[in-house]
C-alpha positions in Angstrom: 72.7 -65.3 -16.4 70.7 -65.2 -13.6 67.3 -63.5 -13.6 66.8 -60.5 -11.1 64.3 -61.8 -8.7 60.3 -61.1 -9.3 58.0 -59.0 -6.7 56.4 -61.5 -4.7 52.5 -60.7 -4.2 51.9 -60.5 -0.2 49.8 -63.5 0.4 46.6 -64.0 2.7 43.7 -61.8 3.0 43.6 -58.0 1.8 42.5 -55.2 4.3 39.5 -53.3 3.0 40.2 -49.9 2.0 38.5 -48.1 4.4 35.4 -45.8 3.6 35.9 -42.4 2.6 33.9 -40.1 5.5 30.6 -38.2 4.5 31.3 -34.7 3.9 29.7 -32.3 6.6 26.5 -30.4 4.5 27.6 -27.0 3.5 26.0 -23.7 5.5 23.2 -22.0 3.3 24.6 -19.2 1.4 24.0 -15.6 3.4 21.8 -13.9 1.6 22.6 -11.7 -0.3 22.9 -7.6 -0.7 24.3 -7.8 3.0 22.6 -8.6 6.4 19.3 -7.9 6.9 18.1 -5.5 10.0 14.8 -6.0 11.3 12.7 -2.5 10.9 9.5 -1.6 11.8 6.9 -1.4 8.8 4.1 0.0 10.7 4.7 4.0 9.6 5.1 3.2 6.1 2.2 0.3 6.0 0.3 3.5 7.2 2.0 6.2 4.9 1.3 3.6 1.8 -2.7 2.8 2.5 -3.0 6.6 2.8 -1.8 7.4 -0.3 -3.3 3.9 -1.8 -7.2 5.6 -0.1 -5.6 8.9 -2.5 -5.3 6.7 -5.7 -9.0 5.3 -5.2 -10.2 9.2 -4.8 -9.0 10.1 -7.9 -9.8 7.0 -9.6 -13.3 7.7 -7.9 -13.0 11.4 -10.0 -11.9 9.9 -12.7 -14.7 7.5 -13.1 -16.4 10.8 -13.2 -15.3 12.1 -15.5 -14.9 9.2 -17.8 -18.7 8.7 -17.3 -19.4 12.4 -18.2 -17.3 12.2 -21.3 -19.2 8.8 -22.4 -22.6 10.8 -22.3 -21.9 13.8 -24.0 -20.1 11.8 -27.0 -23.1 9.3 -27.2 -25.3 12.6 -27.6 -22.7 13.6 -30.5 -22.7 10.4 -31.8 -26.4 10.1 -31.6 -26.6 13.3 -34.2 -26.9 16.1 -31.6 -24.5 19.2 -31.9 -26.6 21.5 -30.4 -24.7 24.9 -28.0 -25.5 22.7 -25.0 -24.0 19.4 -25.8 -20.9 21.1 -27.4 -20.6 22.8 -23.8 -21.2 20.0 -22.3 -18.5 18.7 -24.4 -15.6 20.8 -23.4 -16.3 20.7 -19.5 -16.0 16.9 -20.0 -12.9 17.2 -21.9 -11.8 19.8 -19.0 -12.7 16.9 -16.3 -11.3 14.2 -18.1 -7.6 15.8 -18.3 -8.0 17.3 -14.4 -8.7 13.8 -13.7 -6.0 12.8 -15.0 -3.6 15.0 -13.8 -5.0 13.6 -10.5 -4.6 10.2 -11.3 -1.0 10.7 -12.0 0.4 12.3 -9.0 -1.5 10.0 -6.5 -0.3 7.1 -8.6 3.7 8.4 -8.2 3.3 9.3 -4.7 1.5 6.1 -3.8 4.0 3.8 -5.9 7.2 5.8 -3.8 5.5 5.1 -0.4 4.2 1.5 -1.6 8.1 0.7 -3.0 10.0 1.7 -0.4 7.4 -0.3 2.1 7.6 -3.0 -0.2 11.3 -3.2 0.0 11.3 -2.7 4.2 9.0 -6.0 4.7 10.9 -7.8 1.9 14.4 -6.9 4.1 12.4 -8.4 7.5 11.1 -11.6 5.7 15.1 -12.7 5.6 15.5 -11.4 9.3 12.3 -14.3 9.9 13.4 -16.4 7.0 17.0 -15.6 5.7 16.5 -18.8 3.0 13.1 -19.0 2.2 13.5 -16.6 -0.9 13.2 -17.5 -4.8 14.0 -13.8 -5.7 16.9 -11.3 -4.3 16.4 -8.1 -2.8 16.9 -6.2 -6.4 13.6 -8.0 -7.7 12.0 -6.8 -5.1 12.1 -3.2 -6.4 13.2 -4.0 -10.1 10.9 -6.7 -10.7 7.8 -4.5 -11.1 9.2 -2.4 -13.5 10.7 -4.8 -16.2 8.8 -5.6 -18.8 7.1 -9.4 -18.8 9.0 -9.8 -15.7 6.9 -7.7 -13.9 4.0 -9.8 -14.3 4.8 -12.4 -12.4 7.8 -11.5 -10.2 6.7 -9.4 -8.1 3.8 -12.0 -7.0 6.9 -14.6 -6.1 8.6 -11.8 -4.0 5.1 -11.0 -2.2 4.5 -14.7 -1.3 8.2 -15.6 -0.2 7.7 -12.6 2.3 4.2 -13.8 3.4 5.5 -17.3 4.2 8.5 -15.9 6.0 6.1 -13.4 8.2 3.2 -15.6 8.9 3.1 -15.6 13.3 3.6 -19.1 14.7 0.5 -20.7 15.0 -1.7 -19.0 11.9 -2.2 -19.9 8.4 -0.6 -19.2 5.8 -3.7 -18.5 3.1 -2.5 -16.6 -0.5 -5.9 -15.9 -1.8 -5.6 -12.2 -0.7 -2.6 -12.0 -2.8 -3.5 -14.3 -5.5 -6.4 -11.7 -6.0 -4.8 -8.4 -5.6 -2.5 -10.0 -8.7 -5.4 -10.8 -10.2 -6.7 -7.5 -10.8 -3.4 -5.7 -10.8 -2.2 -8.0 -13.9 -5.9 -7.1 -15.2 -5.1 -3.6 -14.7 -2.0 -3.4 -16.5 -3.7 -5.1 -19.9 -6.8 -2.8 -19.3 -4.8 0.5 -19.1 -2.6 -0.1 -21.5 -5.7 -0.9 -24.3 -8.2 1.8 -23.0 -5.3 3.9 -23.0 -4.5 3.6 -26.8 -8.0 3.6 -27.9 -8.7 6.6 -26.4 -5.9 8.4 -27.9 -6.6 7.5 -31.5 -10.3 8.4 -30.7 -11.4 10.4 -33.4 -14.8 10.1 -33.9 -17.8 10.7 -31.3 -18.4 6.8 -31.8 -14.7 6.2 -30.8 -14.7 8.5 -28.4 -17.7 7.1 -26.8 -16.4 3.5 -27.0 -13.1 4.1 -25.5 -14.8 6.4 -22.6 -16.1 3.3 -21.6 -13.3 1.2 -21.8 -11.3 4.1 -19.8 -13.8 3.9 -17.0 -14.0 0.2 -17.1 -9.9 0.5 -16.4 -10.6 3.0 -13.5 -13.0 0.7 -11.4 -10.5 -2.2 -12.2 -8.0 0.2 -10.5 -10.2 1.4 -7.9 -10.7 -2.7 -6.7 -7.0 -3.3 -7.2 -6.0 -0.5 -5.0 -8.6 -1.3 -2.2 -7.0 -5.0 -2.2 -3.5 -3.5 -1.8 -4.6 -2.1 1.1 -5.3 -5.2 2.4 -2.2 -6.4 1.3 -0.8 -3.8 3.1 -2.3 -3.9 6.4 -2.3 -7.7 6.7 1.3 -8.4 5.7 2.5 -5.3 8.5 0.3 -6.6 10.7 1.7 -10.4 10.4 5.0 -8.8 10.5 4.7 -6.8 13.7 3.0 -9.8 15.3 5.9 -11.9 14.6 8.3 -9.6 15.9 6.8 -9.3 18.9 7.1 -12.9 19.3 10.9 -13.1 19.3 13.5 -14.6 17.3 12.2 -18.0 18.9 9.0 -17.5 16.1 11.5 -16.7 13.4 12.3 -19.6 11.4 8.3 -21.0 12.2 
């Protein structure tokens, strides 16, 4: 029987398979929540330190108040219920809730204004920088209001939006920011304890203890507000410089 004939193996040197070529890098991802329009911030920079001057006169009121209401319940607590002090005691009670009242709607109106401006110079930071961001656009308005979160996100969005809107040719510096967080972190923890000591006041000793810590809370907020103005009118400034540049400065 004869054997079907084997495959021969081609003899003499193989040709290298030849290199597999480099893929071309992929594009950066567009960012997201749709293109991003370059708008002026200067009206709303203004609009927010306005209402940001408000929140520091009624924190200035407040302080007021707070100091009036620490007084008259150290008199109390110190034995002395006489017609004067228990006067004295209800027009500090009167000043303390008008205060408040106070407090509250320049706090909403300034937090509207400061939002919305917030959100405008987060939108031209991707016009200057459409990749330089570690947080979308929804953290920019979401991230200050969810719990834990909101003590450190917001900071990330303010800083990706600095670097993208220093002008060519400056520095870009976070310790404005850095201290502005600073006290506006401080402020959250100092509102939120004065806030439930003075409500389970019951005594003139507790009452006069968390007076104090109320009023420490208010000068907290009065410094954090005055630094968010400077937030404010440094980072529209920066902005509007770097407009006014051209898209040549843009991805400086």
């Amino acid at each position: 029987m004869t054997m079907p004939p084997s495959h021969s193996v081609p003899q003499g040197p193989v040709s290298p398979m030849p290199a597999p070529r480099p893929l071309p890098p992929l594009p950066p991802l567009p960012p997201p929540n749709g293109p991003a329009v370059l708008r002026s911030p200067v009206g709303l920079g203004r609009a927010a330190v306005a209402l940001l001057a408000l929140v520091i006169a009624a924190d200035l009121f407040a302080v007021w108040a707070d100091w009036t209401m620490y007084d008259v319940s150290g008199a109390l607590a110190g034995g002395d219920f006489g017609d004067n002090v228990q006067q004295r005691a209800t027009d500090a009670d009167t000043l303390v809730n008008r205060s408040g009242y106070a407090q509250s709607a320049a706090m909403v109106g300034s937090v509207v204004v400061f939002l919305i401006w917030f959100l405008r110079v987060r939108v031209n930071a991707e016009v200057f920088n459409p990749f330089g961001h570690g947080k979308s656009r929804t953290w920019a308005g979401w991230g200050w209001f969810v719990p834990v979160a909101n003590l450190w996100f917001p900071r990330r969005v303010t800083l990706d939006i600095w670097d993208a809107s220093v002008p060519a040719g400056s520095r870009r510096g976070h310790a404005l920011v850095n201290l502005w967080w600073t006290f506006w972190v401080l402020l959250l923890l100092t509102d939120r304890l004065s806030g439930s000591a003075y409500s389970k006041a019951g005594t003139a000793d507790e009452i006069h203890d968390a007076a104090a810590q109320v009023m420490f809370s208010d000068v907290v907020d009065i410094v954090a507000a005055a630094l968010a103005i400077l937030v404010v009118l440094r980072l529209t400034r920066m902005q509007h410089l770097k407009a006014l540049q051209g898209p040549a400065a843009y991805a400086g």
